[in-house]
C-alpha positions in Angstrom: 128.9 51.3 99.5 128.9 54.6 97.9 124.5 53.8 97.4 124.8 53.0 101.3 126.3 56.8 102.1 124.2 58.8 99.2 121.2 57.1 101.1 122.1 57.7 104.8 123.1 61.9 103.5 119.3 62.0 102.1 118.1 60.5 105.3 120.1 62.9 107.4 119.0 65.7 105.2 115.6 64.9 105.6 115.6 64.8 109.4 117.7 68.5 110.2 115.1 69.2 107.5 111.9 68.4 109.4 114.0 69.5 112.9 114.5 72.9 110.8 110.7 73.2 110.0 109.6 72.0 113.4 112.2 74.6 115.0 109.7 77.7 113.4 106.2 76.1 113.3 104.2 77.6 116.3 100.5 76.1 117.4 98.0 78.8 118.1 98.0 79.7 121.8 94.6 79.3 123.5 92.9 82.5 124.9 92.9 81.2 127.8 96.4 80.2 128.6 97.0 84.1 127.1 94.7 85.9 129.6 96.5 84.5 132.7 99.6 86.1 131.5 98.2 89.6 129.5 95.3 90.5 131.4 95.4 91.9 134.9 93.0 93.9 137.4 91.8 96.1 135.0 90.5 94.0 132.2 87.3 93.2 131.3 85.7 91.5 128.5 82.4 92.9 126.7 80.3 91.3 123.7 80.6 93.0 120.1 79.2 91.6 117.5 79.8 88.0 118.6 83.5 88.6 120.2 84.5 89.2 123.6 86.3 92.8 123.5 89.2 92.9 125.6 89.2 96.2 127.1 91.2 98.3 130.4 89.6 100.8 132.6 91.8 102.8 134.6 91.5 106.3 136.7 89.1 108.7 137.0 88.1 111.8 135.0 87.8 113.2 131.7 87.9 110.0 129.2 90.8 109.3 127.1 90.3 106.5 124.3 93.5 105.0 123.0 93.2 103.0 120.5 96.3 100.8 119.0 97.8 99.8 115.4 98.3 96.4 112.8 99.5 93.4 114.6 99.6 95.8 118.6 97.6 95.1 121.4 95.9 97.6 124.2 99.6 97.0 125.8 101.5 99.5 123.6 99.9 102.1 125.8 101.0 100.6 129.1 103.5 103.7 129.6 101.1 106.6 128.4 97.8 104.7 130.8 100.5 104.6 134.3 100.7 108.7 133.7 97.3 109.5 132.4 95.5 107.6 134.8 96.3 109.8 137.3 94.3 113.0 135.9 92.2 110.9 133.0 90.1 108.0 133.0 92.0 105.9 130.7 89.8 103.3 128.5 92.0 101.1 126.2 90.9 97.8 124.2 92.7 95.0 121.9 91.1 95.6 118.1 89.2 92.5 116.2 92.0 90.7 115.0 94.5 91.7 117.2 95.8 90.9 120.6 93.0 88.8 123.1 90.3 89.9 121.2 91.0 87.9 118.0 89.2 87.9 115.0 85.7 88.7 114.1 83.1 85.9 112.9 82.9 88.1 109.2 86.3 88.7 108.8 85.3 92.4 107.8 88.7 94.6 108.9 88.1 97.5 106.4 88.2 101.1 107.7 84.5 101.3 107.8 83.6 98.3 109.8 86.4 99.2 112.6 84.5 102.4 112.5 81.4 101.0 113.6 83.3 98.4 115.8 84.5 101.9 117.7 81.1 103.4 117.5 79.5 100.4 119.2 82.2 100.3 121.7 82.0 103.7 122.7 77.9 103.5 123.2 78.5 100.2 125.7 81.6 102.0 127.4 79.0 105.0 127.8 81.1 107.5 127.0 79.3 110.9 125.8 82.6 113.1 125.5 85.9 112.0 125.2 89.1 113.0 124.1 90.2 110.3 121.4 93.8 108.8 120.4 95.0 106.4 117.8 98.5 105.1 116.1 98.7 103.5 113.0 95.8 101.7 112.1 94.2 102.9 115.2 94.4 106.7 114.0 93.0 105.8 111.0 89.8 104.5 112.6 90.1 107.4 115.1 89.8 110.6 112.2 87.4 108.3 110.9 85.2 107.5 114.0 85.6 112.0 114.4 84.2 112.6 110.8 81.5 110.6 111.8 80.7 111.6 115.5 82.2 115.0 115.6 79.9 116.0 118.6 81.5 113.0 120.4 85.5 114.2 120.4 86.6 116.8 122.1 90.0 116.3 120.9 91.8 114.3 118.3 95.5 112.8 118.9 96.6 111.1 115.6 100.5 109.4 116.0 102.0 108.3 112.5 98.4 107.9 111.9 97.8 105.5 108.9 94.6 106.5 105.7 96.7 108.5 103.2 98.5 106.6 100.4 101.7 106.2 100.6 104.7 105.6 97.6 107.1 103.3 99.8 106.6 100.0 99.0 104.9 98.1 102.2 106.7 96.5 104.4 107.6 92.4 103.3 105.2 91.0 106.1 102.7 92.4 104.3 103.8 91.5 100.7 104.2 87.7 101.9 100.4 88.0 103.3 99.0 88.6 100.2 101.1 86.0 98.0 98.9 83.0 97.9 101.2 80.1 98.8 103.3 82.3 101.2 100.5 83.7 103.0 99.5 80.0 104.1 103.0 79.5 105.3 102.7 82.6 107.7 99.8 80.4 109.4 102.1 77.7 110.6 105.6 78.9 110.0 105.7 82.2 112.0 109.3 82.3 114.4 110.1 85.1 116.8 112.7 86.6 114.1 109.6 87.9 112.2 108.8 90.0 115.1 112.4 91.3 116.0 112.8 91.9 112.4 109.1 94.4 112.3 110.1 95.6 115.6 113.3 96.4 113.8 111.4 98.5 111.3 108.9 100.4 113.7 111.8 101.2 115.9 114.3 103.9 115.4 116.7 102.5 118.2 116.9 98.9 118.5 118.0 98.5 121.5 114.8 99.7 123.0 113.5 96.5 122.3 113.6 94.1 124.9 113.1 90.2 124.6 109.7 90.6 126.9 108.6 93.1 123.5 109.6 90.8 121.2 107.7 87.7 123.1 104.3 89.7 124.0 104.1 90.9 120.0 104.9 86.9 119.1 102.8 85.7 121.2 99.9 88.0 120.5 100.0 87.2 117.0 99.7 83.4 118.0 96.9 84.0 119.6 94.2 81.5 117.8 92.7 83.1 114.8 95.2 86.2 114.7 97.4 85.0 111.6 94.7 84.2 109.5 92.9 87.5 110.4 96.2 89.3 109.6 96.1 87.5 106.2 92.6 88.9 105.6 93.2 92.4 106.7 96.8 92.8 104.4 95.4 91.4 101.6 92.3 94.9 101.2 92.8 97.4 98.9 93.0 100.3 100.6 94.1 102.5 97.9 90.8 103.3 96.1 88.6 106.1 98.2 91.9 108.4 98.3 90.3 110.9 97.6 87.5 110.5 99.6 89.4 110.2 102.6 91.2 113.9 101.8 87.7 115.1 102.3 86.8 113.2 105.2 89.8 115.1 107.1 89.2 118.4 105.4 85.9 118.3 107.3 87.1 117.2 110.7 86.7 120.7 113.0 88.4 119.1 116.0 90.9 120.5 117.3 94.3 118.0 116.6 97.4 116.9 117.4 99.6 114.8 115.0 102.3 113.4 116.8 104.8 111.9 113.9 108.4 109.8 114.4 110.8 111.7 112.3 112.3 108.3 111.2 108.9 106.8 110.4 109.9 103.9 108.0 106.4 102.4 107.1 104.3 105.7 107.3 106.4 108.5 106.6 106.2 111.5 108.0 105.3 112.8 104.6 102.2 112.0 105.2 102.1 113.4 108.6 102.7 116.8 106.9 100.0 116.0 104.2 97.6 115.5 106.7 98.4 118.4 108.7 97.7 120.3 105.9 94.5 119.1 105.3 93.2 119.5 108.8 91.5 122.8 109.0 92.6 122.9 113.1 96.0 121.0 113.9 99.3 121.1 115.0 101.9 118.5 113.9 104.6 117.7 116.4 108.1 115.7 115.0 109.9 113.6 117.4 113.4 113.3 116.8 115.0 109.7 116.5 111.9 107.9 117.0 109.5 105.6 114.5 106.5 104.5 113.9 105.2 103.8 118.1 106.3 107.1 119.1 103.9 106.3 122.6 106.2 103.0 122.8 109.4 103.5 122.0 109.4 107.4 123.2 106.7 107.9 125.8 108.3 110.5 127.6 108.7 112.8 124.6 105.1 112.1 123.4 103.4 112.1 126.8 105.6 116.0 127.0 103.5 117.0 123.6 100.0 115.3 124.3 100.1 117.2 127.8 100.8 120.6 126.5 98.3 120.2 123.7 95.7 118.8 126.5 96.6 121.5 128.9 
């Protein structure tokens, strides 16, 4: 009898145990089942290098090239595009590994081959003069797309711009990518308190984020291919051409705004100030109680700075 009950407790451990696991699995979500839900009027799709580049046109006017951070989309913008598209013609697109573009067929996400993903993008959107904006990752590949095409930008706007080493320890997402047994685990197991608890982090006030964030972030990062391009990207070294990159901005004439959340929790505004003071010609802006998607989760604020500095 007692055998009878020690079996049927394994049996119903076994079962919550699989309902558990089954509760936080997630499939990959088709591109196509995405676009009917994250693309609109102004998309379009254009071939680079083998991916279909999911890119927004909107307004008319001087061009304005926002370009987004790790694990965003072209949709972090939303707010800043519905202003600037009134004066600006406002180009946005989802990176290689990242939102309905999805990965590349190399699995190449250093510094230097977003670069030239930019570079190539730019040449098919046309564009001949431009004034050029980037968060996070995306302001990385922005001062580094400006050391290279200098002619190209007429002005630079960098927010809690990423490319300077930092001494925080990275965030656990991150850490979990590059640990071999736990990174496989992120391409299956992958539940929606994963994304509140990031949004968490980026955010200085949590109760700016709203269920419909938390969803498009999720499932942007389901989108097939994305985890395992994450996995790739977070497991590069990005620590080794330091020096290198001090340079890089030490030569970028363009005239610049860094736009920094005072309560920055992943890239400190430390490192705002250290790149301000390495730009030969910028202004560093803080925003009070705001983090790491200051155009997100303070558009008002920023879109008050980027205007005067435009104007």
């Amino acid at each position: 009898m007692i055998n009878n009950k020690r079996k049927y407790a394994v049996y119903g451990f076994i079962i919550f145990l699989i309902f558990a696991i089954n509760s936080v699995m997630y499939s990959d979500i088709l591109i196509d089942e995405l676009k009917v839900k994250y693309s609109n009027e102004f998309s379009n799709f254009i071939d680079i290098d083998g991916m279909q580049v999911h890119y927004s046109i909107e307004g008319e006017g001087m061009p304005i090239v926002l370009i987004h951070g790790t694990a965003s989309s072209l949709h972090t913008w939303n707010d800043w595009a519905e202003d600037l598209k009134k004066n600006y013609k406002v180009i946005r697109m989802d990176l290689p590994a990242f939102g309905l573009t999805g990965p590349n067929k190399n699995s190449d996400y250093t510094i230097e081959n977003y670069t030239h993903f930019l570079e190539v993008f730019i040449s098919k959107m046309k564009i001949d003069s431009m004034i050029l904006a980037g968060n996070s990752l995306g302001g990385n590949i922005a001062w580094n797309y400006t050391y290279k095409n200098p002619e190209k930008v007429k002005k630079l706007i960098l927010l809690d711009a990423s490319g300077l080493v930092t001494n925080k320890p990275q965030p656990w997402i991150f850490k979990m990518a590059k640990t071999p047994i736990l990174s496989s685990l992120l391409l299956y197991i992958t539940p929606m308190s994963i994304i509140e608890d990031n949004l968490n982090q980026v955010y200085d006030d949590d109760t700016k984020i709203s269920q419909k964030l938390v969803t498009r972030y999720h499932e942007m990062l389901l989108r097939e291919g994305n985890r395992k391009a994450f996995i790739s990207r977070s497991k590069l070294d990005f620590k080794s051409s330091e020096a290198f990159k001090k340079d890089q901005l030490r030569n970028i004439q363009t005239p610049t705004l860094l736009i920094w959340g005072a309560n920055d929790s992943w890239i400190p505004l430390d490192i705002g100030k250290r790149m301000d003071s390495l730009l030969p010609n910028s202004i560093l802006v803080v925003i009070p109680n705001s983090g790491h998607v200051p155009m997100e989760e303070n558009p008002k604020e920023s879109l008050k700075i980027l205007k005067k500095f435009l104007n």
